[in-house]
N, CA and C atoms of all chains as a GROMACS GRO file, in nm:
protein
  597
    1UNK      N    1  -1.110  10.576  17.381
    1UNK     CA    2  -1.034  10.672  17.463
    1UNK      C    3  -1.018  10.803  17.386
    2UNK      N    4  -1.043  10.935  17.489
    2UNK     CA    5  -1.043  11.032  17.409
    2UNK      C    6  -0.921  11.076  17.405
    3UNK      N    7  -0.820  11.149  17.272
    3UNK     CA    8  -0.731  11.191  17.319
    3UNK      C    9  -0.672  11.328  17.188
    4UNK      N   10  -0.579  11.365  17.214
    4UNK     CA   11  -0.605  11.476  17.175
    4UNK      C   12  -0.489  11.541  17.011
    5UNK      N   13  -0.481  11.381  16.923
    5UNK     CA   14  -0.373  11.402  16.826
    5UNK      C   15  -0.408  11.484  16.783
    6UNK      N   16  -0.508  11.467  16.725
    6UNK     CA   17  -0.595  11.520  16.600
    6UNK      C   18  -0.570  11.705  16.605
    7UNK      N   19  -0.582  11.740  16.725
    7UNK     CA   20  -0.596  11.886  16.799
    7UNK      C   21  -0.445  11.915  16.755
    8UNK      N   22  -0.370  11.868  16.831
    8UNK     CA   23  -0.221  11.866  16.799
    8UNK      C   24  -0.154  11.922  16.658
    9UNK      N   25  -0.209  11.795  16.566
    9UNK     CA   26  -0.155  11.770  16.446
    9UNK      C   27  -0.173  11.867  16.371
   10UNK      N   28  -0.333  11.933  16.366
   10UNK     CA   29  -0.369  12.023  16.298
   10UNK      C   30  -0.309  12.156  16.336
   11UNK      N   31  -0.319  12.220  16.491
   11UNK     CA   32  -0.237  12.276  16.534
   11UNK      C   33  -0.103  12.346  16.494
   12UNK      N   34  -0.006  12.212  16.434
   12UNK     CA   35   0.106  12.198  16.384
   12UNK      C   36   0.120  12.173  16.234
   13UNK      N   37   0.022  12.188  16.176
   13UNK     CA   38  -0.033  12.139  16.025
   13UNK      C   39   0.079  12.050  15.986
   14UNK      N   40   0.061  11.954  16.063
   14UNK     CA   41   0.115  11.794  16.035
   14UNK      C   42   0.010  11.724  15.940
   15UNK      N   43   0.060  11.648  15.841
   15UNK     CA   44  -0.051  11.567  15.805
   15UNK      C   45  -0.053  11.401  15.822
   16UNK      N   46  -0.174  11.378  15.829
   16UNK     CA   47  -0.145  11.232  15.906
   16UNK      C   48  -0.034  11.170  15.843
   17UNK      N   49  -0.048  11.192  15.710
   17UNK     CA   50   0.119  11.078  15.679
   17UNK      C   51   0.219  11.083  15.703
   18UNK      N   52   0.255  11.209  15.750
   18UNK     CA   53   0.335  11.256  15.812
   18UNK      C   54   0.357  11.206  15.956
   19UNK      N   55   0.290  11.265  16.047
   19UNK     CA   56   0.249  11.215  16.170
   19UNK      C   57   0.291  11.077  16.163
   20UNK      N   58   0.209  10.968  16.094
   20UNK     CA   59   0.238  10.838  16.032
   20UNK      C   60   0.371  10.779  16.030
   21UNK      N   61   0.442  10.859  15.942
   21UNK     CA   62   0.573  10.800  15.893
   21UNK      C   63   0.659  10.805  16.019
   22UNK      N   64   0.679  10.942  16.084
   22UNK     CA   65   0.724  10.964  16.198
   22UNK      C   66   0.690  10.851  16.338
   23UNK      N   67   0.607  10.840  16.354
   23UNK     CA   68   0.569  10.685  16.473
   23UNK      C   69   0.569  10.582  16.399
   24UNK      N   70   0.615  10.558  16.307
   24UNK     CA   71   0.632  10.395  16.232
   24UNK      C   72   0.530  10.368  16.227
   25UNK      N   73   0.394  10.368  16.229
   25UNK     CA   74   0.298  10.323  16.196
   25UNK      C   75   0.206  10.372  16.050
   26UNK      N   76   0.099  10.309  16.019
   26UNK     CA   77   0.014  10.352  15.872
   26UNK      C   78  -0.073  10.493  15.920
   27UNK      N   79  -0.137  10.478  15.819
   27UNK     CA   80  -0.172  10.640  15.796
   27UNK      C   81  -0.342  10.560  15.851
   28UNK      N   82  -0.352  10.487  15.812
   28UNK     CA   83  -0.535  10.435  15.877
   28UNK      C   84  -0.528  10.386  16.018
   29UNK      N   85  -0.404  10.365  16.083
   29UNK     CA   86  -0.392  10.330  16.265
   29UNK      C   87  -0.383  10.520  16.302
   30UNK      N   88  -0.319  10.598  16.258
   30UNK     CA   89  -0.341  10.725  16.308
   30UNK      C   90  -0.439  10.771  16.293
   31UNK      N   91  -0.582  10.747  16.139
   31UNK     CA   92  -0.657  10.786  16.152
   31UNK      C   93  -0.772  10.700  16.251
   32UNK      N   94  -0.734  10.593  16.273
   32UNK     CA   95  -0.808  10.549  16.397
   32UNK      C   96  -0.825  10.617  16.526
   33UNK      N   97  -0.662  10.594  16.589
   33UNK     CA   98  -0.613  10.663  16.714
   33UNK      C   99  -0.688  10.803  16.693
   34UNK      N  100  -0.644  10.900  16.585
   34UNK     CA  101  -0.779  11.036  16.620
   34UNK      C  102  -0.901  11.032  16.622
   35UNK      N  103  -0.965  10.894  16.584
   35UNK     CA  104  -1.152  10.881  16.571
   35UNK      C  105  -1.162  10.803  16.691
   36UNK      N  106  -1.054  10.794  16.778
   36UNK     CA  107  -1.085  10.708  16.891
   36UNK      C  108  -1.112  10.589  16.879
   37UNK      N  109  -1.113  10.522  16.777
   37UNK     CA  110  -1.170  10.392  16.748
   37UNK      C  111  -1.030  10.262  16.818
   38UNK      N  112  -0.918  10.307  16.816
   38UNK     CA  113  -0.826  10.259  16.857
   38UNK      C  114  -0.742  10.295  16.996
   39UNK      N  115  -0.721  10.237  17.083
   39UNK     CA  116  -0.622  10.279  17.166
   39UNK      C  117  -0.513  10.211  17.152
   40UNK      N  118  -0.410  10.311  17.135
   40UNK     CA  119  -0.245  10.264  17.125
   40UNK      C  120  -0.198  10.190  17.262
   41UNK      N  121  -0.129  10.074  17.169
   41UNK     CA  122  -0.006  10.059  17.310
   41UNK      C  123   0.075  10.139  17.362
   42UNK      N  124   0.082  10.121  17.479
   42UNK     CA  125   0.160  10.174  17.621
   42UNK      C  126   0.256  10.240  17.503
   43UNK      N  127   0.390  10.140  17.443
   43UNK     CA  128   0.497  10.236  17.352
   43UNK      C  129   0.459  10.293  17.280
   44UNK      N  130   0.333  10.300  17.189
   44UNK     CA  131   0.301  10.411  17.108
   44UNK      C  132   0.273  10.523  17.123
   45UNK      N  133   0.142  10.512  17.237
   45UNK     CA  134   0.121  10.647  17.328
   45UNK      C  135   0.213  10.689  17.380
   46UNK      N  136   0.383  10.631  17.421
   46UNK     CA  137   0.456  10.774  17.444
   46UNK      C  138   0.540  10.764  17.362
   47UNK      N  139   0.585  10.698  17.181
   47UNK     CA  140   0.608  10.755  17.109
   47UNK      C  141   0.495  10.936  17.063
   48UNK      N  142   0.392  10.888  17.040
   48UNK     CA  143   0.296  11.006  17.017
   48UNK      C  144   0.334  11.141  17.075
   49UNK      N  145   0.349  11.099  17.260
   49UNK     CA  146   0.376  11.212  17.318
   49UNK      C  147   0.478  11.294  17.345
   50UNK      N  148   0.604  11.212  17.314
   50UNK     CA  149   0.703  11.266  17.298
   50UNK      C  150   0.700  11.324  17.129
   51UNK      N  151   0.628  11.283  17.065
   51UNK     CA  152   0.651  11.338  16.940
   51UNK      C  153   0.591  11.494  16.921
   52UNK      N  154   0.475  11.497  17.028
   52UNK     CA  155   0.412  11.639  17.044
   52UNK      C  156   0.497  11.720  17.158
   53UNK      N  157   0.574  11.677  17.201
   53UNK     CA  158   0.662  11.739  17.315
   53UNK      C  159   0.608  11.706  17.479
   54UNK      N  160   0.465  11.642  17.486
   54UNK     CA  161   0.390  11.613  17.594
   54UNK      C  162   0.419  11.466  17.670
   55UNK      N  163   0.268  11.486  17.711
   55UNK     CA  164   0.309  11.335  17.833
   55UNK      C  165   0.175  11.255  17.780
   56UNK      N  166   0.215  11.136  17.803
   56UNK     CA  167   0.085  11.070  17.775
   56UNK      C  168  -0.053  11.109  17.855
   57UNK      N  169  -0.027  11.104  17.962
   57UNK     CA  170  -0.180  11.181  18.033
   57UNK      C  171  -0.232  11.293  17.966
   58UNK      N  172  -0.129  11.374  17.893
   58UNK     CA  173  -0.215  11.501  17.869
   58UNK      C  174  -0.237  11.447  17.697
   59UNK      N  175  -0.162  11.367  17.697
   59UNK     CA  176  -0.260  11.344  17.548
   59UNK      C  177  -0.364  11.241  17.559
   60UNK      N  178  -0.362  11.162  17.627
   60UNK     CA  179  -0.489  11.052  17.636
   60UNK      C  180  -0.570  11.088  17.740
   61UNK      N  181  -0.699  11.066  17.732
   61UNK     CA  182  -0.770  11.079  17.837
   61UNK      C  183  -0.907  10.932  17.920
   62UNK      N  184  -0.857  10.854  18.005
   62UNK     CA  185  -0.919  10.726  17.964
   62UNK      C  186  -1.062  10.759  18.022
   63UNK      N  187  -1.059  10.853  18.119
   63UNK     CA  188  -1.195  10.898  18.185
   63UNK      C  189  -1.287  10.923  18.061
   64UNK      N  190  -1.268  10.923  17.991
   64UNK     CA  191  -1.344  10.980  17.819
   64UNK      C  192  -1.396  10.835  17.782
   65UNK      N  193  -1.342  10.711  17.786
   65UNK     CA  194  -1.331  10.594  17.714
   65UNK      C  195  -1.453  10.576  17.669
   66UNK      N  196  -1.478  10.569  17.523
   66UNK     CA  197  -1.599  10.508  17.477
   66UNK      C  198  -1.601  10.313  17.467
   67UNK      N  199  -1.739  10.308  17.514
   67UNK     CA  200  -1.735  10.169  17.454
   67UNK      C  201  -1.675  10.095  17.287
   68UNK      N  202  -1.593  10.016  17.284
   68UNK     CA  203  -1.517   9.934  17.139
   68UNK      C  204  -1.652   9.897  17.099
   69UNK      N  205   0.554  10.013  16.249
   69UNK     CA  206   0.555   9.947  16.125
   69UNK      C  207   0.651   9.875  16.120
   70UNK      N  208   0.628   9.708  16.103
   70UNK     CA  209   0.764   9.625  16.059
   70UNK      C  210   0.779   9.669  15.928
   71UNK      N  211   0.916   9.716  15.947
   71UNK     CA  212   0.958   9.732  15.756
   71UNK      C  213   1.058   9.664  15.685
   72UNK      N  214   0.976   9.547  15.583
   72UNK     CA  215   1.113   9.442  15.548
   72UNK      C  216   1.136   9.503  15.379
   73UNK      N  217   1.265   9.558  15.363
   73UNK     CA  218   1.242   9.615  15.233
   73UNK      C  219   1.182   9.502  15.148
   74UNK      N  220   1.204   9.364  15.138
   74UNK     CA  221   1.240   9.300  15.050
   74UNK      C  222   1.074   9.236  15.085
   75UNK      N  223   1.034   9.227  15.153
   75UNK     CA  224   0.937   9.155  15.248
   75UNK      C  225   0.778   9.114  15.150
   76UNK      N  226   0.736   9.250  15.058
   76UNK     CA  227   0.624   9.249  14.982
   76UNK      C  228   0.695   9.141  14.873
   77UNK      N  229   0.799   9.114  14.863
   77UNK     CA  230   0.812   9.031  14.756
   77UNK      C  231   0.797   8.882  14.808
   78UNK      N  232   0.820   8.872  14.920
   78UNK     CA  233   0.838   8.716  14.951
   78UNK      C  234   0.745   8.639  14.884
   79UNK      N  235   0.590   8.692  14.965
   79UNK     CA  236   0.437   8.585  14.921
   79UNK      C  237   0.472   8.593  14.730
   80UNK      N  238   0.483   8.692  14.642
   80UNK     CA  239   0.442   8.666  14.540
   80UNK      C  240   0.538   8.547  14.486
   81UNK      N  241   0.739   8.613  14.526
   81UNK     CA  242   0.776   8.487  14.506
   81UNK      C  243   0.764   8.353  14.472
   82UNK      N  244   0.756   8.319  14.615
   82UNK     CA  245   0.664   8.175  14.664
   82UNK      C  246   0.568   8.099  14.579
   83UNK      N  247   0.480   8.224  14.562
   83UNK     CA  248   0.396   8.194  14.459
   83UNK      C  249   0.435   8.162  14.331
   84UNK      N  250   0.521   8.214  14.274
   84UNK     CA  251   0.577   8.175  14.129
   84UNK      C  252   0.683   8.045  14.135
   85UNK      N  253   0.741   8.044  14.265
   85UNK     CA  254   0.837   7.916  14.267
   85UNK      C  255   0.672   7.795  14.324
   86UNK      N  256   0.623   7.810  14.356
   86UNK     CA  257   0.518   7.708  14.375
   86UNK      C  258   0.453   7.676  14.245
   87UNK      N  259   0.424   7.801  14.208
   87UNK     CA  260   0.359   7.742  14.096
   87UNK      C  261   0.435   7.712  13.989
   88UNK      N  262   0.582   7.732  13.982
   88UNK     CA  263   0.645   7.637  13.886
   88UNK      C  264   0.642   7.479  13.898
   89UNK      N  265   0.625   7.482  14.076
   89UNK     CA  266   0.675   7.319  14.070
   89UNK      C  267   0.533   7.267  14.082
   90UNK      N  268   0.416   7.310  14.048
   90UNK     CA  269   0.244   7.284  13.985
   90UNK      C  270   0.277   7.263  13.884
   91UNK      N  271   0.301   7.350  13.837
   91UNK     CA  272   0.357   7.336  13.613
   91UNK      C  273   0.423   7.255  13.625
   92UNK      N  274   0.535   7.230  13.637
   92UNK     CA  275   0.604   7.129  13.640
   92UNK      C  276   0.489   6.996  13.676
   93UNK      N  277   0.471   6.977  13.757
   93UNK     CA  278   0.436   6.827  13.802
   93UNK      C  279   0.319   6.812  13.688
   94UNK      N  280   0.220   6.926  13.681
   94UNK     CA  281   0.143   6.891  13.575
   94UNK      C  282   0.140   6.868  13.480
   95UNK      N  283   0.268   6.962  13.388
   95UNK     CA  284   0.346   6.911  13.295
   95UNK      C  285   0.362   6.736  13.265
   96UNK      N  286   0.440   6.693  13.385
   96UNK     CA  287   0.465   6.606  13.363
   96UNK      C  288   0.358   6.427  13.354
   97UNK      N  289   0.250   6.493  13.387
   97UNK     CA  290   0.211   6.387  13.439
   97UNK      C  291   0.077   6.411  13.335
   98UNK      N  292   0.020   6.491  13.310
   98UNK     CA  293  -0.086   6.569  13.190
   98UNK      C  294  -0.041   6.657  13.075
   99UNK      N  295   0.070   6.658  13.066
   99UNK     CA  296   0.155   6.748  12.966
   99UNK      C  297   0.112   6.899  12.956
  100UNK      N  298   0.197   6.970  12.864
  100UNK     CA  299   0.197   7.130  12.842
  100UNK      C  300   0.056   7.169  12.865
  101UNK      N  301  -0.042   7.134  12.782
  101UNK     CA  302  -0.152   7.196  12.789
  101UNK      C  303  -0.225   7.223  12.917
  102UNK      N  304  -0.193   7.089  12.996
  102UNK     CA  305  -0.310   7.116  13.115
  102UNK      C  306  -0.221   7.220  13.234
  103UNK      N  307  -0.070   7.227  13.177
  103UNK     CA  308   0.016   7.271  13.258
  103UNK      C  309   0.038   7.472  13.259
  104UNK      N  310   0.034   7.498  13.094
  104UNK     CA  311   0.020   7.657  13.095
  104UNK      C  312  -0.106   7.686  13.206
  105UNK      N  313  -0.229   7.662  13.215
  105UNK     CA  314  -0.286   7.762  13.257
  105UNK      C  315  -0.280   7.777  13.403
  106UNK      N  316  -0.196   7.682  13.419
  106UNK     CA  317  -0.152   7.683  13.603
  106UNK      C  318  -0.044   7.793  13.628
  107UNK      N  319   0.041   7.768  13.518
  107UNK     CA  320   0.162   7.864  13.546
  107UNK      C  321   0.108   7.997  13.517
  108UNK      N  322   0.018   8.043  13.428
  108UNK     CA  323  -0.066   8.140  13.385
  108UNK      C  324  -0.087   8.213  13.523
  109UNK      N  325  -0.172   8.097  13.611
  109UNK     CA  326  -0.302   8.150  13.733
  109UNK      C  327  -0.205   8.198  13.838
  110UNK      N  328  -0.030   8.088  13.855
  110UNK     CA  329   0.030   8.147  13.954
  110UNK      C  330   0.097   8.266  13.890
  111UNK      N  331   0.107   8.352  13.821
  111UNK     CA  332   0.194   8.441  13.767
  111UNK      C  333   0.076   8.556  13.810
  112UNK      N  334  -0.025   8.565  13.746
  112UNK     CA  335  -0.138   8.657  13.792
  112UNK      C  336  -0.193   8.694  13.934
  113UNK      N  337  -0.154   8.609  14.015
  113UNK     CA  338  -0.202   8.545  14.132
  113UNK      C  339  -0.042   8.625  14.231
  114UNK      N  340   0.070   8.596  14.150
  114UNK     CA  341   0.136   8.690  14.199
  114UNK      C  342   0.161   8.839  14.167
  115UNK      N  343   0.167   8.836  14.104
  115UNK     CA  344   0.115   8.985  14.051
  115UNK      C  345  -0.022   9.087  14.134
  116UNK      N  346  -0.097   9.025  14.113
  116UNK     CA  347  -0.183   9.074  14.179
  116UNK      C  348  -0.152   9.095  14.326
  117UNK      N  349  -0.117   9.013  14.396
  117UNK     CA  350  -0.079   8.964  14.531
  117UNK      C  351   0.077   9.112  14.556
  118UNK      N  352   0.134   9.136  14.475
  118UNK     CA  353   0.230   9.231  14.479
  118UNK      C  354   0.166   9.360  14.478
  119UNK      N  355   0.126   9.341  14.336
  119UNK     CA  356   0.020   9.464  14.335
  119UNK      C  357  -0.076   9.531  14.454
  120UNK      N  358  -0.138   9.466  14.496
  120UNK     CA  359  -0.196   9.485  14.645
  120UNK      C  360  -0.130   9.513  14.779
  121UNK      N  361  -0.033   9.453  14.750
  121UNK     CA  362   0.075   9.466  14.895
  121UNK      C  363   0.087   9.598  14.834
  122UNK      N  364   0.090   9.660  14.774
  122UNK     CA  365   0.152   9.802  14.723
  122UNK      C  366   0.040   9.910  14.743
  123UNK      N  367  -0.088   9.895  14.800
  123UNK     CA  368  -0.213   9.934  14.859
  123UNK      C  369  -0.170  10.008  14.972
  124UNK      N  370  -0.214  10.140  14.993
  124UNK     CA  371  -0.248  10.212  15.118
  124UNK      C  372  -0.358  10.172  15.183
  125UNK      N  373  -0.394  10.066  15.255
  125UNK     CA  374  -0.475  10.008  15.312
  125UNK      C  375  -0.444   9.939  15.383
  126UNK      N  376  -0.566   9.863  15.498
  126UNK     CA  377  -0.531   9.776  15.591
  126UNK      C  378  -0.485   9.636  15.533
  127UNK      N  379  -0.526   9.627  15.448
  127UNK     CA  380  -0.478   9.471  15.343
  127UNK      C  381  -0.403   9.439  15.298
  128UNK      N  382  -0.339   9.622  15.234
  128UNK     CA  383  -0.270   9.601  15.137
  128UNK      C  384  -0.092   9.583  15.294
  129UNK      N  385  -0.144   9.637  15.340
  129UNK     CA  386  -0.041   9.662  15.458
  129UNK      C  387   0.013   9.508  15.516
  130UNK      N  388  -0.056   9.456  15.502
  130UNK     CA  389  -0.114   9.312  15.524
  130UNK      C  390  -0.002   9.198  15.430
  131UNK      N  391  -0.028   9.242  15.326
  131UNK     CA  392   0.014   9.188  15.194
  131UNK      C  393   0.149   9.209  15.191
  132UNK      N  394   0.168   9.378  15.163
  132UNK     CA  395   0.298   9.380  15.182
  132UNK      C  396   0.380   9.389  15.260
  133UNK      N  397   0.314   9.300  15.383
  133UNK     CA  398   0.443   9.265  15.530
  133UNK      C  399   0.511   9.363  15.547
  134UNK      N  400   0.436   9.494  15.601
  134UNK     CA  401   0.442   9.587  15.676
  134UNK      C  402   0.302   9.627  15.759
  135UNK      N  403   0.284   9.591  15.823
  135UNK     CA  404   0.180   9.577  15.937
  135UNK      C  405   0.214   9.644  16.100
  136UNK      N  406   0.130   9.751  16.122
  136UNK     CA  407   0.169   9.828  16.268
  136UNK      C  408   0.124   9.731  16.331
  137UNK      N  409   0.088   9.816  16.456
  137UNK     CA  410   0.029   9.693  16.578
  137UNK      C  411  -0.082   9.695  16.567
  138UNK      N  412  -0.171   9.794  16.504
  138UNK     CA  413  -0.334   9.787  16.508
  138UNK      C  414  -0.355   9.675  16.438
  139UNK      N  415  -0.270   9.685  16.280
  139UNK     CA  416  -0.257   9.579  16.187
  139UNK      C  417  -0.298   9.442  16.194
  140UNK      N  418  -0.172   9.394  16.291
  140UNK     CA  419  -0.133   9.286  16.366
  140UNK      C  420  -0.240   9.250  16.456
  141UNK      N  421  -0.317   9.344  16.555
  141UNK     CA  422  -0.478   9.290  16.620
  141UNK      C  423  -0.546   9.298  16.473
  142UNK      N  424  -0.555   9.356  16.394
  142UNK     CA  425  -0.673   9.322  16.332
  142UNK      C  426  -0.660   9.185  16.242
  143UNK      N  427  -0.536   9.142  16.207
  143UNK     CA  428  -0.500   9.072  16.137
  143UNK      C  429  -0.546   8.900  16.268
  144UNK      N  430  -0.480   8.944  16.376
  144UNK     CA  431  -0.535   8.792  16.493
  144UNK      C  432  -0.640   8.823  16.501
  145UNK      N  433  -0.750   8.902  16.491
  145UNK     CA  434  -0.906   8.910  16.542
  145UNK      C  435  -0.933   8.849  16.400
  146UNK      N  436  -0.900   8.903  16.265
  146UNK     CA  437  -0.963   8.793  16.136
  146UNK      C  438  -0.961   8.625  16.120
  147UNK      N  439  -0.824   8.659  16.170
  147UNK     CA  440  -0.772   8.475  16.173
  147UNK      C  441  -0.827   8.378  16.270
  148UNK      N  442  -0.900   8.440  16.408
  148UNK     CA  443  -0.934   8.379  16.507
  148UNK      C  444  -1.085   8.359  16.450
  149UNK      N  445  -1.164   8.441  16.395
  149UNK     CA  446  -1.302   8.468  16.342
  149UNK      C  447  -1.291   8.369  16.231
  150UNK      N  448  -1.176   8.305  16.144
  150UNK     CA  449  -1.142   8.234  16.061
  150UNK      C  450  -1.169   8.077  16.131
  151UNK      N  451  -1.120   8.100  16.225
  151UNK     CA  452  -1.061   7.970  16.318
  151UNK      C  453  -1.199   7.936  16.352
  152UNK      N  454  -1.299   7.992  16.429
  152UNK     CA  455  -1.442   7.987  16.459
  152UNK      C  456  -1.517   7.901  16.319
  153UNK      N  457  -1.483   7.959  16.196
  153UNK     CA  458  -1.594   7.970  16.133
  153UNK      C  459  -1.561   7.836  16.095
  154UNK      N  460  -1.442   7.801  16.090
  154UNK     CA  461  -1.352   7.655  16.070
  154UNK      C  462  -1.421   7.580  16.139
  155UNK      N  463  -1.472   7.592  16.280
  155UNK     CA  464  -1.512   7.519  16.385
  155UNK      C  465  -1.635   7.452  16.336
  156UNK      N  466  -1.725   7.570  16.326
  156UNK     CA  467  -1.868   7.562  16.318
  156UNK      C  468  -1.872   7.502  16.195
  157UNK      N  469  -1.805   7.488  16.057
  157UNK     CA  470  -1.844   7.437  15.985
  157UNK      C  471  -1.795   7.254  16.005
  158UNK      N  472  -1.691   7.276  16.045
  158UNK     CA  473  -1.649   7.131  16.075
  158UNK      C  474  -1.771   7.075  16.172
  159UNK      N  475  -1.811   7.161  16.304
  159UNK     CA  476  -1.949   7.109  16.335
  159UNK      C  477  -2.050   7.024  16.264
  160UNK      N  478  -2.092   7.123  16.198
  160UNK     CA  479  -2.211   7.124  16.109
  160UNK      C  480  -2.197   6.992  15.986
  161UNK      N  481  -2.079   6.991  15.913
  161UNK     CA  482  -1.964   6.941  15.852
  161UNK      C  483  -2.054   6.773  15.920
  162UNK      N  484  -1.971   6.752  16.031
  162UNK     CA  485  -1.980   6.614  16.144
  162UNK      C  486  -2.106   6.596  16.175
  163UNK      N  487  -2.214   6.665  16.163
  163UNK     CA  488  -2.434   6.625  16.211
  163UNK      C  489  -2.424   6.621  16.061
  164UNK      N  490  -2.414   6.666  15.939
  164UNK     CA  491  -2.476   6.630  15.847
  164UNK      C  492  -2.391   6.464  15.802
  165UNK      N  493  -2.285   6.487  15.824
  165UNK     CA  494  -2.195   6.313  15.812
  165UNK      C  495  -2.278   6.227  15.861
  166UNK      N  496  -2.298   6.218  16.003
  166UNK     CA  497  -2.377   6.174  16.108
  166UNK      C  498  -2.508   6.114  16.025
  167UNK      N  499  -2.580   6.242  15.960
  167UNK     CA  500  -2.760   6.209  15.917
  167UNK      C  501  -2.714   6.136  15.811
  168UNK      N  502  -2.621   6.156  15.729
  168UNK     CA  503  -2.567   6.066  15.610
  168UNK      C  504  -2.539   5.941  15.603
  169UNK      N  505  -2.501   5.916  15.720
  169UNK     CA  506  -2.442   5.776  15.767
  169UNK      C  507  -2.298   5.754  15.658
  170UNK      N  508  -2.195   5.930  15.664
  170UNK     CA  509  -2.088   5.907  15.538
  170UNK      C  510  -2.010   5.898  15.637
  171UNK      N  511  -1.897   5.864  15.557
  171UNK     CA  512  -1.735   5.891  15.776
  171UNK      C  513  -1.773   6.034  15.742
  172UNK      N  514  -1.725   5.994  15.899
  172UNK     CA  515  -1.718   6.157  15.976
  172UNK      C  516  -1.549   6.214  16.023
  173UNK      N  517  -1.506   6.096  16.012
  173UNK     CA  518  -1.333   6.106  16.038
  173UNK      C  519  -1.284   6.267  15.982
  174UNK      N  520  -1.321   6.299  15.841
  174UNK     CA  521  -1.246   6.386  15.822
  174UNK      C  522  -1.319   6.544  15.935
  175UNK      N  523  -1.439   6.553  15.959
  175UNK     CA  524  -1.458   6.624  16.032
  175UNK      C  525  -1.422   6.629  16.200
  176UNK      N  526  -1.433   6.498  16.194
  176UNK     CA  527  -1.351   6.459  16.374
  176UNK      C  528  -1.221   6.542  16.356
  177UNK      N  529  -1.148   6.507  16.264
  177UNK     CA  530  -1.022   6.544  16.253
  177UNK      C  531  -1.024   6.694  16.228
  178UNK      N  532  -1.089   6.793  16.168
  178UNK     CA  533  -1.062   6.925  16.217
  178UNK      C  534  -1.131   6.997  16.285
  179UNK      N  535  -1.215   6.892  16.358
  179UNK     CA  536  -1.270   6.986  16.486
  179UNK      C  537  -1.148   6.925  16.625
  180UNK      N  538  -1.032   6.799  16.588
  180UNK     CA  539  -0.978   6.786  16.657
  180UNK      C  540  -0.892   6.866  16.646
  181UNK      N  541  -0.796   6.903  16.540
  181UNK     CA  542  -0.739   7.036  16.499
  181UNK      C  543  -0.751   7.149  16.603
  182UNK      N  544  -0.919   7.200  16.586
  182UNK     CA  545  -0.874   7.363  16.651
  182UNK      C  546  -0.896   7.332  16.732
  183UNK      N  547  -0.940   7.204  16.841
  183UNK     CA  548  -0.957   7.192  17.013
  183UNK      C  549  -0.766   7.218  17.019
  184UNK      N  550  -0.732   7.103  16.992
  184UNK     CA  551  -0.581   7.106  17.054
  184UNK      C  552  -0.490   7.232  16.955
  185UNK      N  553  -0.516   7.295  16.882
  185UNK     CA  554  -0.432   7.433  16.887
  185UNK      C  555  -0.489   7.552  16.966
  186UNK      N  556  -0.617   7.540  16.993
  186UNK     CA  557  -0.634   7.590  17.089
  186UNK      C  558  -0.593   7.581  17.228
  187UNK      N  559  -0.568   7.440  17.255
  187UNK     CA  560  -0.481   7.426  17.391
  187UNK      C  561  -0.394   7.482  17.373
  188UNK      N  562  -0.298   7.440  17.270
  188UNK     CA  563  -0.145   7.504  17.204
  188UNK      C  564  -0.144   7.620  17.228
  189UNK      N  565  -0.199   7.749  17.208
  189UNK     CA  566  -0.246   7.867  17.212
  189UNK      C  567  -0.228   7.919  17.305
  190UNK      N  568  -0.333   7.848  17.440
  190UNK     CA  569  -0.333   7.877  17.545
  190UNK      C  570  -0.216   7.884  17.647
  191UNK      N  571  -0.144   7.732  17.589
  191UNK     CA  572   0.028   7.704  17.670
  191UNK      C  573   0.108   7.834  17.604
  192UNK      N  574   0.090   7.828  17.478
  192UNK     CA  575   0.229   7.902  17.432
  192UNK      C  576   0.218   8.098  17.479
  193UNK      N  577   0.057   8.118  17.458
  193UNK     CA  578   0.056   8.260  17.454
  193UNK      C  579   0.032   8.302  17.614
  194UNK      N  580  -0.067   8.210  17.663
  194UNK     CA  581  -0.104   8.238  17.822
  194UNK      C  582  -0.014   8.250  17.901
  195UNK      N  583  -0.016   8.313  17.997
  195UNK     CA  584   0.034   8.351  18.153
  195UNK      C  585   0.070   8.250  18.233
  196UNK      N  586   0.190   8.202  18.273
  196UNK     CA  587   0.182   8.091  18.390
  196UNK      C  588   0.144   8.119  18.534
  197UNK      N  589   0.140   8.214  18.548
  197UNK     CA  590   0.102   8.248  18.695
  197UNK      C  591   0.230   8.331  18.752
  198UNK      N  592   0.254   8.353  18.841
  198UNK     CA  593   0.333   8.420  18.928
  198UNK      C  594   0.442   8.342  18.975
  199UNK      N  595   0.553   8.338  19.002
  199UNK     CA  596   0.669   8.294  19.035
  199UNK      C  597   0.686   8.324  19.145
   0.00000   0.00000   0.00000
């Protein structure tokens, strides 16, 4: 799933551990979630989006979805 | 992230109270000598095991019982791939018993293992249907 932390983060010169510490999760599940290799659960994706001030739709995009 | 402050310590713990009561029993039954290098292997064994939990990594994350949710799938996708490989060898394990003409009991017995925790699995984690 494509979605759009990565854009965000840098944006905001967050750094993933940062980003990280802030959603309770590790610093290699965020660098997943930005390589797309991972899609978050339902509560993570709108921890994420509330953490960027957004909505989950505008940060995830599933029409994008690559094959796992 | 589950975060147990105390949590990376548990496994090594364990490990040193286990392997006292190894030393110990070996102690007692083979005396000191055959008994240090046990208490030796669990002391290193925890150590190491701490040491690692203390890893910025998926392992170390692992180790030191703080694990997100990716964690946690990656951690049931290893253990299930564990569970498989359990299978197939217990298979394999039970045709070579078989060509041997050795018992096969102990392989009956853990290919009976992951059939019925696999049922288990299925009751405890699966869906009952709709109400």
């Amino acid at each position: 799933m494509r979605n759009r932390v990565r854009e965000e983060r840098t944006q905001r010169g967050i750094s993933q551990a940062e980003i990280a510490a802030a959603l309770g999760v590790s610093r290699q599940t965020v660098i997943s979630i930005e390589n797309g290799r991972y899609s978050p659960s339902l509560p993570l994706a709108f921890r994420i989006a509330r953490f960027f001030d957004s909505t989950v739709d505008k940060m995830f995009d599933p029409e994008d979805e690559v094959d796992p | 992230m589950k975060s147990a402050k105390h949590g990376r310590l548990t496994a090594p713990a364990m490990m040193i109270v286990g392997g006292a009561g190894f030393t110990a029993a070996t102690a007692a039954a083979q005396g000191w000598e055959a008994a240090i290098p046990i208490a030796a292997l669990a002391v290193i064994a925890a150590i190491g095991y701490y040491v690692w939990g203390g890893r910025d990594s998926d392992l170390g994350a692992m180790l030191g019982r703080r694990v997100d949710e990716r964690q946690i799938l990656i951690r049931a996708r290893a253990q299930s791939l564990a569970g498989v490989a359990g299978a197939a060898a217990g298979l394999v394990g039970y045709m070579v018993a078989v060509a041997l003409k050795d018992p096969v009991w102990p392989f009956v017995l853990i290919l009976g293992v992951e059939a019925i925790t696999f049922i288990a699995g299925l009751a405890i984690y699966g869906e009952r249907g709709a109400r």
